[in-house]
C-alpha positions in Angstrom: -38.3 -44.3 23.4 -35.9 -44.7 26.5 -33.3 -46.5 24.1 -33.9 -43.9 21.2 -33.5 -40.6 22.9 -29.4 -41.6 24.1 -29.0 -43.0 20.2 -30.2 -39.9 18.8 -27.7 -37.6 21.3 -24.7 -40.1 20.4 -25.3 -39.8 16.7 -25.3 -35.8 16.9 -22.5 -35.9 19.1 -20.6 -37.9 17.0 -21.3 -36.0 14.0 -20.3 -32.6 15.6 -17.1 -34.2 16.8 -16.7 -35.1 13.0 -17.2 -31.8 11.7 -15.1 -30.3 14.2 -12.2 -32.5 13.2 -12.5 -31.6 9.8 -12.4 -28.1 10.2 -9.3 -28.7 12.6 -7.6 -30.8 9.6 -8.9 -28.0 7.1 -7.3 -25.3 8.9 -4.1 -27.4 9.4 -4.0 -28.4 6.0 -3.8 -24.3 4.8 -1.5 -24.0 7.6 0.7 -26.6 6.9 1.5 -25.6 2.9 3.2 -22.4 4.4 6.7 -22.2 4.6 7.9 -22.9 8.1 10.0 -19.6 8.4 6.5 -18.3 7.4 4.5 -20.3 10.3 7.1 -18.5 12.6 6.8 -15.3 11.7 2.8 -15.8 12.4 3.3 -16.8 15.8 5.1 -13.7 16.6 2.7 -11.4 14.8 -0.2 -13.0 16.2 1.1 -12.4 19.9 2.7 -8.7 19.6 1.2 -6.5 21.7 0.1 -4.3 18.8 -1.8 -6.8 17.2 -3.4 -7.5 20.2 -4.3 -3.8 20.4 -5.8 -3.5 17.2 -8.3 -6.9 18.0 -9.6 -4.9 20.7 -10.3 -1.6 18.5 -12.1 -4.3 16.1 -13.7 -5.9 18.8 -15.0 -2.1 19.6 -16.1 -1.2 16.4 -18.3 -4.7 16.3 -20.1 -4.1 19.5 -21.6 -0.6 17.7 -23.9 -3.6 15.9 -21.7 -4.3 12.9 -21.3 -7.6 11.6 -17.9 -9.3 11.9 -17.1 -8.8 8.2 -18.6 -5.4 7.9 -16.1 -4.8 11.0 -13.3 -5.8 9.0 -14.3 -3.7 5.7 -14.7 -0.6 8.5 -11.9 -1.5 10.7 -9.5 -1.0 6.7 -11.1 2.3 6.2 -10.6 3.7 9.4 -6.9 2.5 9.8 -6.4 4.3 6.4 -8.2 7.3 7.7 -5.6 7.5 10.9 -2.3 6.4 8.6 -3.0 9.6 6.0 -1.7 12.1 8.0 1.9 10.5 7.2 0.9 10.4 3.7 0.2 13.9 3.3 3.1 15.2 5.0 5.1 12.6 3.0 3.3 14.6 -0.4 4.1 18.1 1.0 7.8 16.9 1.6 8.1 15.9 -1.7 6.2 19.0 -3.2 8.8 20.9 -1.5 11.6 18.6 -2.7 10.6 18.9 -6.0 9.9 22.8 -6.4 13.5 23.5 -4.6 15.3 20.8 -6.9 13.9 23.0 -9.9 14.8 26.7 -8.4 18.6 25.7 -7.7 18.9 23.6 -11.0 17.6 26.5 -13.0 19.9 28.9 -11.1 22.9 27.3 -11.2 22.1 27.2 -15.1 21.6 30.4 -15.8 24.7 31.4 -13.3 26.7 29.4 -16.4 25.3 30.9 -19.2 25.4 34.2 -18.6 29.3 33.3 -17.7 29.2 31.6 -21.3 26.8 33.6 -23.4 24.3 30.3 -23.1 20.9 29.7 -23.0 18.9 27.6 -21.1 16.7 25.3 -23.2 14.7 22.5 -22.1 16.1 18.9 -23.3 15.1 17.1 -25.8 12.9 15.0 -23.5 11.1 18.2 -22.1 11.7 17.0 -18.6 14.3 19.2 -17.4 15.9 22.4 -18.3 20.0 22.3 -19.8 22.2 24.7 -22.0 22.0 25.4 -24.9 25.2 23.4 -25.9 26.9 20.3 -27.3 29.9 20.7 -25.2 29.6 17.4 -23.4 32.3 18.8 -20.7 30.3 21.8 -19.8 27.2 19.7 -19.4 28.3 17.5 -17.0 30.1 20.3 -15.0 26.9 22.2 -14.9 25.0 18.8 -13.9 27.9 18.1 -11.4 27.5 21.6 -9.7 23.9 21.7 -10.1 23.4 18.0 -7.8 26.0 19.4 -5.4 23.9 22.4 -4.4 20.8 20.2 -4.1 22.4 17.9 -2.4 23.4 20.3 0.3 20.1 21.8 0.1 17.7 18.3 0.4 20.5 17.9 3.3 20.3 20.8 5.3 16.2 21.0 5.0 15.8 17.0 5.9 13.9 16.1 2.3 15.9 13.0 1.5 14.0 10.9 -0.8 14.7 7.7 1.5 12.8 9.8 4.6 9.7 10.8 2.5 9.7 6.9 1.2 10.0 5.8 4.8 7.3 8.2 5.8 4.5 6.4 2.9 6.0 2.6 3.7 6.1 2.9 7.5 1.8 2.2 7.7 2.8 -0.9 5.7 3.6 -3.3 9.2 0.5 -1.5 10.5 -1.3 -3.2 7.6 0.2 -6.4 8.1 -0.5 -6.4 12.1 -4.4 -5.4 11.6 -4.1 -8.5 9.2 -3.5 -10.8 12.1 -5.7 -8.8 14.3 -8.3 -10.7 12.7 -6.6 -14.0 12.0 -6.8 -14.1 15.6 -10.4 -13.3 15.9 -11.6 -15.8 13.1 -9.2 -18.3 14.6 -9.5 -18.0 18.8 -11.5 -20.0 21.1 -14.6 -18.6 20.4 -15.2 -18.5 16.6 -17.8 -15.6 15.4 -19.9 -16.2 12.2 -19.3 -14.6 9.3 -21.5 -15.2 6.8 -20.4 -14.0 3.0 -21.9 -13.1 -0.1 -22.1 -13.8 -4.1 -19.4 -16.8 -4.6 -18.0 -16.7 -1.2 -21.0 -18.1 1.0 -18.8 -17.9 4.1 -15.7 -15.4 4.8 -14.4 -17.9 7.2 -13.1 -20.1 4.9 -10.7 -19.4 1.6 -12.1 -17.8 -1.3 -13.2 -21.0 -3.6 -11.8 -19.0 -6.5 -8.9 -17.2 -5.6 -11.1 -13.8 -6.8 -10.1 -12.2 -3.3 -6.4 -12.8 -3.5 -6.3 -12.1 -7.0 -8.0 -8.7 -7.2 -5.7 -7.9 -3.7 -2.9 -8.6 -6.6 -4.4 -6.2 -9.1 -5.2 -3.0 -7.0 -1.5 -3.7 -5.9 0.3 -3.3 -8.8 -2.2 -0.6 -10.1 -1.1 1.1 -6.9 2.6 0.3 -7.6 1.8 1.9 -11.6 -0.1 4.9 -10.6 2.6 5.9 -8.4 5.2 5.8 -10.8 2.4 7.6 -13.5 2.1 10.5 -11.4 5.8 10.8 -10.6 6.8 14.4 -12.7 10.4 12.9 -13.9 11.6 10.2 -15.6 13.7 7.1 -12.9 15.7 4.5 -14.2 17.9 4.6 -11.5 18.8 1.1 -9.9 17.6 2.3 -6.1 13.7 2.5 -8.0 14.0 -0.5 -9.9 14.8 -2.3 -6.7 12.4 -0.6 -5.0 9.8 -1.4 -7.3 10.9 -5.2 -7.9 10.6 -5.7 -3.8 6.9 -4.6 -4.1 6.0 -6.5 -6.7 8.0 -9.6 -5.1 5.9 -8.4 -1.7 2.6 -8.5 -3.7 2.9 -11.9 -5.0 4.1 -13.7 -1.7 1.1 -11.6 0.2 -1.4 -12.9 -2.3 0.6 -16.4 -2.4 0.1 -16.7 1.7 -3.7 -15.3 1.6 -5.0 -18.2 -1.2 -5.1 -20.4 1.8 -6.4 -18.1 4.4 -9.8 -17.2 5.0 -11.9 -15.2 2.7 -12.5 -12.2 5.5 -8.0 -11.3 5.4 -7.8 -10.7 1.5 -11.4 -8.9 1.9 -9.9 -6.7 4.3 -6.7 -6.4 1.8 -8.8 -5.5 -1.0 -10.0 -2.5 0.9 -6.8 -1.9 2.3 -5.8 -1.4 -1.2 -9.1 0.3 -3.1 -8.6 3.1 0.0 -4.7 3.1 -0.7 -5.9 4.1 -4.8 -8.1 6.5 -3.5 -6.2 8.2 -1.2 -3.3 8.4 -4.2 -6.1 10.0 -6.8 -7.6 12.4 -3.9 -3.8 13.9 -3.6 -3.6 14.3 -7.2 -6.6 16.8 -6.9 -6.0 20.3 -6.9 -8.5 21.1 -4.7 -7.6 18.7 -2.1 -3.8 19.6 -2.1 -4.6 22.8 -1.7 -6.4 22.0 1.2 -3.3 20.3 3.0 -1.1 22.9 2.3 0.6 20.2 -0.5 2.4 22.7 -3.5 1.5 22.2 -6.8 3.2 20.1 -9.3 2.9 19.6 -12.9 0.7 16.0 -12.3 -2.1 17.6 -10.7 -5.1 16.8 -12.2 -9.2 17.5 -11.7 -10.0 14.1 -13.3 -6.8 11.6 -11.9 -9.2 8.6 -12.1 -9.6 9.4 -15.9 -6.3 10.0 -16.4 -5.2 6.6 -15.2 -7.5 4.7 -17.1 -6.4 6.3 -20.4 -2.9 6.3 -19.5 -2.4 10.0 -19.7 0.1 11.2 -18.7 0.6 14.9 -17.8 3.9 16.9 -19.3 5.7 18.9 -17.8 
C-alpha cells in the first residue's frame, strides 16, 4: 500500500504530461501548416488592443451564465446588431444615389429630345431609359452629358460608390478581430471547456469534417450572390469584377486558414455570416426600409428569402 499509492500518482502524472504534450504538438501541428506571413499576421492581431477589448466584452457576456460556445454564437449576433447602423446608412446612401442618378439621366434626356423632336424610350434591356434613335453620335453625347451631370451631382452630395462600399466593408476587420478575440480565449493560459454537439463532440478542436468551414464558404458566396441579385442595374464594369474576385479569393483563404482551427472560430463565422444574409433580406423589406428612412427601389420585396431561392429577380 505504501509502495502503491506513489506508483499510482506517477502513472497519472505521467499520463497527463502525455496528453498535454499531444495537445501542445496538435496545436502546433495546425499552426505550423499556415503560411509564415500568415503566423505573423496572428501575432499582431492577437495582441492589438482591440482584440483585446472585444475578449473582455466576451468574457462579459459569459459571466451572465452562458456557456463559452453559446458566448461566441451571442457575442456574432450582438457585434452584428452594433455594426448595422453602418449598413443602413450605407443602404440609404445608395437609395439616394440611385433615385438621383435616375432624375438627372431622365432630365438630361428629355432636355435632348425636345431639342430633337425624340422620345425617350426604355432600351432594349429595360434597364434604363435612352432616345428614341439609331444615331449612335447622339447617343453617346446624350450618355456623355448625362454621366457629367451625375458625376457632379454624386460629387457635390458625397454618394461616391467607393464611400457607401467602404461604409458596408469597414465591419469586415471588426469581424476578423472578434475572430481572434476568441482564438485567444480557447488558446491562453487557462483553457475553458467547450463542449460541442452532433459531429463535433468538442468546439475546441477542428471540425473532423470540414462541415464548419465549408458551410462558412457557402453563406459567403450566397452573401456575395444575393448582393449582386438585388442590385437594380446590370455591372460588368472591371472595378465589380475585381471587387467580386477579391471576396471570393478572401472567402476561400478564410475557410482555407479555419480547417485547422478550432471548431468554436468557423462556428462563430457561420453566424457571422447567416446574420450578414439576414440583415441583407430584412433591408430588402419594405416595411423595414421604410422604417430606417431607406427610399424605395425597384428590388424591394415582401418575400426576399423566396425570391432568392427561386432566383427571381425583380424588373425594373
Amino acid at each position: 500500500m505504501i509502495i502503491g499509492r506513489p506508483l499510482t500518482r506517477i502513472v497519472v502524472e505521467r499520463a497527463c504530461t502525455s496528453s498535454a504534450s499531444n495537445l501542445n504538438f496538435s496545436q502546433k501541428r495546425h499552426q505550423s501548416q499556415l503560411p509564415s506571413f500568415v503566423n505573423h499576421f496572428f501575432n499582431y492581431a492577437s495582441d492589438s488592443y482591440i482584440t483585446q477589448g472585444m475578449q473582455a466584452s466576451m468574457d462579459a457576456i459569459h459571466s451572465t451564465g452562458l456557456p463559452w460556445g453559446l458566448t461566441f454564437v451571442a457575442s456574432g449576433i450582438a457585434l452584428r446588431l452594433l455594426t448595422s447602423p453602418a449598413h443602413i446608412y450605407a443602404e440609404r446612401l445608395f437609395a439616394k444615389r440611385i433615385h438621383a442618378t435616375n432624375f438627372i439621366h431622365q432630365a438630361v434626356l428629355r432636355k435632348i429630345g425636345e431639342r430633337y423632336h425624340l422620345k425617350v424610350v426604355p432600351n432594349e434591356d429595360g434597364t434604363k431609359l435612352t432616345l428614341a434613335t439609331k444615331d449612335e453620335h447622339l447617343l453617346n453625347k446624350a450618355e456623355e452629358l448625362s454621366q457629367e451631370h451625375i458625376s457632379k451631382y454624386v460629387i457635390e452630395n458625397h454618394l461616391q460608390a467607393s464611400r457607401i462600399q467602404n461604409l458596408k466593408m469597414f465591419t469586415v476587420p471588426i469581424w476578423v478581430f472578434s475572430s481572434f478575440a476568441i482564438r485567444n480565449t480557447v488558446g491562453g493560459d487557462f483553457t475553458p471547456a467547450v463542449p460541442g454537439i452532433l459531429w463535433v463532440p468538442d468546439l475546441l478542436v477542428p471540425d473532423p469534417y470540414l462541415v464548419l468551414p465549408a458551410l462558412v464558404g457557402v453563406f459567403g458566396f450566397v452573401n456575395l450572390f444575393s448582393q449582386r441579385f438585388i442590385y437594380p442595374v446590370k455591372l460588368s464594369t472591371w472595378k465589380m469584377r475585381s471587387y467580386d474576385a477579391v471576396l471570393a479569393l478572401f472567402t476561400v483563404v478564410a475557410v482555407r486558414i479555419m480547417m485547422d482551427l478550432p471548431a468554436c472560430i468557423p462556428l462563430y463565422w457561420l453566424v457571422v455570416s447567416i446574420t450578414g444574409m439576414a440583415q441583407n433580406m430584412i433591408l430588402r423589406h419594405p416595411r423595414f426600409k421604410n422604417f430606417f428612412g431607406i427610399s424605395k427601389l425597384p428590388t424591394d420585396s415582401k418575400t426576399p428569402v423566396r425570391d432568392l431561392l427561386l432566383m427571381r429577380r425583380p424588373q425594373m
